[in-house]
Each structure stands twice: as C-alpha cells, then as structure tokens.
VOROMI-18681 format. One record per residue (C-alpha): residue number from 1; x, z, y. Coordinates in steps of 0.02 Angstrom, whole numbers, plus 32768, in hexadecimal, padded with zeros to 4 digits. Layout:
N
R  nuse  east    up  north
R   NUM     X     Z      Y
...
//
This chain:
104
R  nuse  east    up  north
R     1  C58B  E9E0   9BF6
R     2  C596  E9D9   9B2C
R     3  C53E  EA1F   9A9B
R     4  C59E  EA7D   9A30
R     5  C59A  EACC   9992
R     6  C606  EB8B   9968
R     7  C61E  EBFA   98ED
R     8  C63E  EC8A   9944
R     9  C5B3  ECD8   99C4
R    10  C5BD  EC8D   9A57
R    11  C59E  ECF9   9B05
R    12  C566  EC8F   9BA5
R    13  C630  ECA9   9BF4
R    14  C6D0  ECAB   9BBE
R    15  C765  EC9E   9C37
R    16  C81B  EC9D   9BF5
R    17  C8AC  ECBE   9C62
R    18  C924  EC37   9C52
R    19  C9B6  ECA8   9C8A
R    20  C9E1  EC21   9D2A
R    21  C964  EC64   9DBC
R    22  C8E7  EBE9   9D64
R    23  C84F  EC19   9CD2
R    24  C7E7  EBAE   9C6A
R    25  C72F  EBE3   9C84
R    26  C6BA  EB9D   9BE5
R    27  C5E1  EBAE   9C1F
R    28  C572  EBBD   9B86
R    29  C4BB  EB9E   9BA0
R    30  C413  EB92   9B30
R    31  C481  EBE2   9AAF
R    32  C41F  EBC6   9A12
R    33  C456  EC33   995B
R    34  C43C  EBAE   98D2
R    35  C435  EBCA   9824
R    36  C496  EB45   97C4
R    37  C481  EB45   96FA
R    38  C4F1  EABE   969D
R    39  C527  EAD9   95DE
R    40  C59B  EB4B   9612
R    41  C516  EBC4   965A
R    42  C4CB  EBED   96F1
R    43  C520  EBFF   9790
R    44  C4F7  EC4B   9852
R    45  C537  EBD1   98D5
R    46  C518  EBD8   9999
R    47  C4ED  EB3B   99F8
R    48  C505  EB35   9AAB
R    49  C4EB  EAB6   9B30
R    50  C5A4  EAD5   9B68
R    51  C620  EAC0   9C10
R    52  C6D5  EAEA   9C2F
R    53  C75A  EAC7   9CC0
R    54  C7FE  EB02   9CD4
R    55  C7DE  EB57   9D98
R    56  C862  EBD6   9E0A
R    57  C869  EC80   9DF1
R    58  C827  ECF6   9D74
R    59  C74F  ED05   9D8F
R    60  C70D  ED86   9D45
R    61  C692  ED6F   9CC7
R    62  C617  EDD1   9D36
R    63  C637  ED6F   9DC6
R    64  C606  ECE3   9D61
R    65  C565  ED2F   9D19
R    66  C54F  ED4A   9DCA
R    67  C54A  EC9F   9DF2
R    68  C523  EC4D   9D54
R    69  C4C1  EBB0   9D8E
R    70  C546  EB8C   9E21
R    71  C5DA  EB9F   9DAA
R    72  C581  EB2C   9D41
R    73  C55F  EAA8   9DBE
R    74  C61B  EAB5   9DF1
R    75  C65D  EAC3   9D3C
R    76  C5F9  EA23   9D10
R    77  C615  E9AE   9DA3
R    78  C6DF  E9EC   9D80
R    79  C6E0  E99E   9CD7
R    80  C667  E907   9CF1
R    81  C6E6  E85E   9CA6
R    82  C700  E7DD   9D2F
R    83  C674  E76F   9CF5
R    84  C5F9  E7F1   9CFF
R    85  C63F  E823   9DAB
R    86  C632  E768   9DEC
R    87  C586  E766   9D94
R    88  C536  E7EF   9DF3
R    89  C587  E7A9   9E8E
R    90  C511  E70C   9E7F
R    91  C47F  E768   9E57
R    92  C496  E7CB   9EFB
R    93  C4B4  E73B   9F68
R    94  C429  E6D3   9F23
R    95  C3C2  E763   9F4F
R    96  C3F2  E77F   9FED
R    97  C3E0  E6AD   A011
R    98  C328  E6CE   9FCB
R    99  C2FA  E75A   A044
R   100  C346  E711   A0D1
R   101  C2F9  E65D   A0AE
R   102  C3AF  E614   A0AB
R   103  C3EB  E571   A056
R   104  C47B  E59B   9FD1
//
C-alpha cells in the first residue's frame, strides 16, 4: 500500500482491460480532496491510500465494490517487494514459536 497524491477525482476502483485475458485493478481508500495553494493558485488534489495488481480476467468494478476489503487484502499481499514478503514471513513464524513455546 502507498499514499498517493492526483489531480483528477479519484473513485475507490478502477479496472482496465489489458486486451490479453488479463486487467489491472487499482483500490483507492480514505480518499481525502486536498486543497493545494502555491503561487500559481490554488489547486483540488485527491489523496488516497492506494493498491494495484495486474490479476486474470476482466472484474467488474461492482464485483470489486462487492468485495472491497478482500480485493484489498489480495491486491496488497500481490504487490508486497520481496523484502517485505520475507519480513512478514518472520514476524509470523516468531509468532507462532511464541504461542507454541518453541525455541527459534
């Protein structure tokens, strides 16, 4: 998950078909409208704790909505970097060692 920053409104899904069987699903939540003034003016942006994957098939954006909270558990585990992956690994086996009273 990322924070990020847009300047056009931002709805909680957006799926694009990719064209190859596949879409790119992006998950938009605590989407915030911020007003930015600089000496150029003033300016509405939308910030958005954000997810995306590339998955199979087409979803519909209602069958996301559906499911938001699962898509985004899926969505963010998908794009988690290897170090975060390996990170999360050891936090779940030192856990499990301190339930079960076993030595790691």
């Amino acid at each position: 998950m990322r924070r990020i920053r847009s300047a056009t409104e931002l709805s909680a899904v957006h799926v694009e078909d990719l064209g190859n069987g596949c879409s790119e699903v992006w998950l938009y939540d605590n989407i915030a409208e911020t007003l930015v003034e600089d000496e150029y003016g003033s300016q509405v942006f939308w910030d958005a704790d954000s997810v995306n994957a590339v998955v199979a098939g087409v979803p519909s954006e209602d069958e996301i909505e559906a499911a938001f909270e699962d898509w985004w558990n899926r969505l963010e585990e998908a794009s988690l970097t290897d170090a975060e992956r390996f990170e999360k690994l050891e936090a779940q086996v030192l856990f499990t060692a301190l339930m079960t009273d076993t030595e790691v």
